[in-house]
C-alpha positions in Angstrom: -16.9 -13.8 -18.0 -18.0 -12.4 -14.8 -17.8 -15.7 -13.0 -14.0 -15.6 -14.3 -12.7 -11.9 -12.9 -14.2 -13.0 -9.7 -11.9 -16.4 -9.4 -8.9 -14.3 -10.6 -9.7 -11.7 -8.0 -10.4 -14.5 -5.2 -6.9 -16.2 -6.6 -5.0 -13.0 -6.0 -6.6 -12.4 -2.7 -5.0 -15.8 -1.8 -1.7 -14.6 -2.9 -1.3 -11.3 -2.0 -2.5 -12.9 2.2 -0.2 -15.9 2.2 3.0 -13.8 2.8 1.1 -11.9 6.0 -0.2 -14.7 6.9 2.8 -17.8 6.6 5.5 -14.6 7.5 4.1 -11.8 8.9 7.6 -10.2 10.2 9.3 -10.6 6.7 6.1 -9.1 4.8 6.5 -6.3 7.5 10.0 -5.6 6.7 9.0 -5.8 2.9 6.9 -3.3 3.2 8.6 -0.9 5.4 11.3 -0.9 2.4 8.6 -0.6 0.1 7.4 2.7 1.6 11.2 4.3 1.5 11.2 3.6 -2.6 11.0 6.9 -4.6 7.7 7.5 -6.9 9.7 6.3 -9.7 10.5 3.1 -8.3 7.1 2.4 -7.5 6.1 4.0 -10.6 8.3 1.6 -12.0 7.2 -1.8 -10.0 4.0 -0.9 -11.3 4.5 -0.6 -15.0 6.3 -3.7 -15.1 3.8 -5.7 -13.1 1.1 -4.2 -15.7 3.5 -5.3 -18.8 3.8 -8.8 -17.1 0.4 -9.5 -16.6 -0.5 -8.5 -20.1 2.1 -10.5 -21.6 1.1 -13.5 -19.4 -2.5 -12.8 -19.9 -1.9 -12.2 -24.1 0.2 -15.5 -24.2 -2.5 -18.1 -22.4 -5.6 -16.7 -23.9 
């Protein structure tokens, strides 16, 4: 189990530095307008990433 949360934390590490990385001007402007969102959009953003990743994770398990 613990070997398995480490290669899905070094999988999203991968993801979440290929945009900086491959495009570092467009993650820039992403997250410029990311940072003018109200707390409820982000609140928002957030609660569905966490329903999406349970529903993923609920349906390949």
């Amino acid at each position: 189990m613990e070997k398995t949360l480490l290669l899905a934390f070094a999988l999203m590490l991968v993801i979440e530095g290929f945009l900086p990385f491959v495009a570092p001007k467009v993650w820039r402007e992403t997250f410029r307008r990311v940072t003018e969102l109200t707390d409820g959009q982000i609140r928002f953003l957030g609660l569905s990433s966490l329903l999406l990743g349970v529903i993923i994770f609920t349906v390949l398990r």
